[in-house]
N, C-alpha and C positions, 0 to 999 in steps of 0.2 A: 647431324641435325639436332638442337636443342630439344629439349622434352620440358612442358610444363613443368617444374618442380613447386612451384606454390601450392598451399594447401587450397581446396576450392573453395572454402572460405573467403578467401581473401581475392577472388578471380571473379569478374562479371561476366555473363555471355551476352553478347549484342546484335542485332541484324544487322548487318547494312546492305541498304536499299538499293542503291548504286551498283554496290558491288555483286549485292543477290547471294548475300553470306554473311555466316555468323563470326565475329572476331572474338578473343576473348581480352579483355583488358582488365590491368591492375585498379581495383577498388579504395579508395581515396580513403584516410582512414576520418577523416572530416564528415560529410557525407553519412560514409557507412555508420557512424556513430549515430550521428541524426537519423536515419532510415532505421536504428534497432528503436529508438527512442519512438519513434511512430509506428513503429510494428507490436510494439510492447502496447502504447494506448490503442491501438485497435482490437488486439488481443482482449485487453479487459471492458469494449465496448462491447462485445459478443460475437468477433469472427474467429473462425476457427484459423490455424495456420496456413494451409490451404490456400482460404479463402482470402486472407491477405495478401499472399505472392501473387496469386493472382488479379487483383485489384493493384497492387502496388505495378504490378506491371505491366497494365494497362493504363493505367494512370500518367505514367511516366515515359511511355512509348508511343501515346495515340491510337487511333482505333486498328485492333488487327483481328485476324481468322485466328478462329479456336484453335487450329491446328499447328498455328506460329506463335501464340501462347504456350501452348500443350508444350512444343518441342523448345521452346526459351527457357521453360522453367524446371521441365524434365519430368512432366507430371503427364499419366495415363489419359490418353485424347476424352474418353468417356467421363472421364471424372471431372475433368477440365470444361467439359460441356454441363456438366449436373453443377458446379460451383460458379460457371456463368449465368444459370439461370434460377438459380438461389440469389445470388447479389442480385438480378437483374430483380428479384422477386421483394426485395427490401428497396430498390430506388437506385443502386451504385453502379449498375451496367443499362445501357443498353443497345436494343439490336438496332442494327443498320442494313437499312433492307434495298440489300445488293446479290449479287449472285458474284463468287459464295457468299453469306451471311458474315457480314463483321459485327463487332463490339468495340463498345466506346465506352469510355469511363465517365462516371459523374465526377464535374471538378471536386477534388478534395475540401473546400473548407465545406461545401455545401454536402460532402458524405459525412464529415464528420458531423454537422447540424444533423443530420437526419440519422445517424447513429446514433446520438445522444439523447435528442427528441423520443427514439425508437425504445430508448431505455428507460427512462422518464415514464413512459406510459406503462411501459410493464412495470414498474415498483409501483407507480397508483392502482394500477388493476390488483397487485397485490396487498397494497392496504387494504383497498375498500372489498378483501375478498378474506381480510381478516378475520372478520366478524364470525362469518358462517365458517371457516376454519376451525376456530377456538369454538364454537360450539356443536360442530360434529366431533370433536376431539373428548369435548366431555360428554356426549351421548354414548360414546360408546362403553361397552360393558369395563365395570370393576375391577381388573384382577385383585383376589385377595392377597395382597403384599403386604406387609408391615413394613411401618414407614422410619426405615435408621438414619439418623444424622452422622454421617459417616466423614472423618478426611481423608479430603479428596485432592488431586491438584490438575491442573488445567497449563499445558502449554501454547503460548498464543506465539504468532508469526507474522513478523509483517507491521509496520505502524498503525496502518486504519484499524486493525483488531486490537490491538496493544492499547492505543486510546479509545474505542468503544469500552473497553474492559473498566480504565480508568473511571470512565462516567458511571458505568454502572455500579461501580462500587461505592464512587463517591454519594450518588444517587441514593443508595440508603444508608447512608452515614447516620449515625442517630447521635451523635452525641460527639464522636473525637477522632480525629484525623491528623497523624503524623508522616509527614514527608521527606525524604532527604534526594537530593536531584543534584546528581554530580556534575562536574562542571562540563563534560563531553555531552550531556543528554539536559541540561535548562534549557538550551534555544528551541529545541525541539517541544519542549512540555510548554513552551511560553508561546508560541506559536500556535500550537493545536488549540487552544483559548485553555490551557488545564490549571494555568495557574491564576485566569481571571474567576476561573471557577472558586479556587480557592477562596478568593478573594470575597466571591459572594458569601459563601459559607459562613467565613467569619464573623460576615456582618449577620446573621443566622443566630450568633452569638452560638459559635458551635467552636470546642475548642481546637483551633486550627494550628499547627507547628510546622516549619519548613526551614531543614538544616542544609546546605549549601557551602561546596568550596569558599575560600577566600579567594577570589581571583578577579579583577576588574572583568571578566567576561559575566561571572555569576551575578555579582554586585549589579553589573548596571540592568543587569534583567529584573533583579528582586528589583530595585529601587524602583520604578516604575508599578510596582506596586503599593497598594495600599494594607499594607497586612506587618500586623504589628507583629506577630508572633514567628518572626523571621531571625534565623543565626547564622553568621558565618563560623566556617571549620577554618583555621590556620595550621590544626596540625590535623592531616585525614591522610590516608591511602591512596594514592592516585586512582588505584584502580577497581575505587569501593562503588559496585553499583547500586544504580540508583532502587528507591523502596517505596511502597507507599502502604503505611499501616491503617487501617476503619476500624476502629472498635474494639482494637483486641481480637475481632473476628476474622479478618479476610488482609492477606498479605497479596500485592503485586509486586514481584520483582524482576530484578532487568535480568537478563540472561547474555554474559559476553560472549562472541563468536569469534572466540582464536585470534582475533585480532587480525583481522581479514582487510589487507589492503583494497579497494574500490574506489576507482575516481566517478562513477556512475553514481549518482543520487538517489535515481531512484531503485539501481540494484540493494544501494545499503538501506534504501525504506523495507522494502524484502526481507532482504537479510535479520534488520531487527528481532528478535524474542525477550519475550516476559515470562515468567511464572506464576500464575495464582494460584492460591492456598488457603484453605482455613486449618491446616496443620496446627494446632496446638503450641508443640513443642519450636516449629519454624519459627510461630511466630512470637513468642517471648524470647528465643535467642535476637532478632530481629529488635523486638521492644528495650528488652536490655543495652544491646549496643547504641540504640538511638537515645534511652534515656542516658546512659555516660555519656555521649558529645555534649547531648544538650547542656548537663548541669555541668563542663568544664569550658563552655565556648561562651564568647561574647554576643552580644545582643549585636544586628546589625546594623551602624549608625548610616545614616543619609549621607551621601556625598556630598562633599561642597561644590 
């Protein structure tokens, strides 16, 4: 007699109705790919994992008893009933009143509108609760500390934190901002709007520099800009990453990760890291390497 040898990863369990039994069949790797990719956005919509298997398969199955849930998905009958009436309590489930008691899923596009909506509300409840925040923070008492400007450095993960970070620094730029954005990380920083930002700076009359591979991929990103103060590199490092220097004060830089094969997009959005810094010493090593390209590289001329 055969014996499952797949890993259960890669194994569905299914009912059938007909049959009045569960089968288990090979998971499609098309599909399954799609299915992580929506379990991941519902993940950062605010369900727990749990709470997604269970939705995801009810969703995809039609209405059934908790107990045919419970046993499909492998999860404790009780817990399976407390995460049906948590969704059913945000809008994603509800009861079907039968004997026994079934559950019906809310169609999908119309869970995700009400998850998003659901989030939306709590970040303005958090704005507009900002206020009285920041000023219970400063009633409360003193401690006597003495206040050291100390360096520090800060590891960031992840794109969305990687470019908040960008803004904030750019944000108090006072005066000079030097850039160098290798050609594996321009599409990325041109996309987020970081280099339209630039762009405004400039006209700021703030002084702006942005050094760049030679490569028609880098090329046609800068060109699309308005920013005089742009160089290509003809002779660089492949694998020099990317920096961005404020003031002499505060360094961002890119942090490589082993060089980690991922066909998932949004795993390598993940994956990304930075480093910020007001290190002294990082950052004149940093200022010195960026002011040698600049005074040995050419200015970068407009394509024909």
């Amino acid at each position: 007699m055969e014996t499952l040898a797949k890993e259960t990863e890669t194994v569905v369990r299914l009912y059938d109705e007909k049959a009045k039994l569960y089968k288990f069949v090979m998971k499609d790797k098309g599909p399954l790919k799609s299915l992580e990719t929506i379990e991941n956005t519902l993940q950062k919509l605010g369900l727990s994992k749990n709470e997604i298997k269970v939705y995801v398969y009810l969703a995809r199955t039609g209405m059934r008893k908790a107990s045919e849930i419970s046993e499909a998905i492998s999860l404790h009958r009780t817990e399976t009933y407390r995460i049906l009436r948590d969704l059913e309590k945000i809008g994603l489930v509800s009861s079907v009143f039968e004997k026994p008691l079934k559950f019906i899923a809310t169609p999908f596009e119309k869970a995700i509108d009400l998850l998003i909506k659901t989030k939306k509300l709590r970040l303005q409840l958090l704005e507009r609760k900002k206020e009285d925040l920041v000023d219970l923070w400063i009633s409360l008492p003193k401690p006597e500390v003495e206040f050291v400007n100390r360096e520090v450095f800060q590891i960031l993960e992840g794109e969305e934190q990687i470019n908040l970070k960008a803004d904030e620094i750019l944000a108090k730029t006072k005066g000079e901002i030097w850039v160098f954005l290798s050609d594996s990380d321009i599409s990325r920083f041109y996309h987020s709007g970081f280099l339209d930002k630039l762009e405004r700076f400039a006209k700021k009359d703030l002084s702006v520099q942005l050094l760049t591979n030679n490569s028609a991929k880098s090329r046609f990103f800068v060109e699309k800009l308005k920013l005089n103060g742009a160089k290509c590199l003809s002779t660089c490092p492949s694998d020099l990453p990317s920096f961005i220097i404020v003031d002499q004060e505060q360094l961002l830089f890119s942090i490589k990760r082993n060089n980690e094969q991922n066909d998932d997009v949004e795993e390598k959005r993940k994956k990304l890291a930075a480093l910020w810094t007001n290190y002294e010493a990082f950052i004149k090593a940093l200022s010195a390497l960026f002011t040698g390209l600049w005074s040995t590289e050419m200015r970068l001329k407009p394509l024909k």
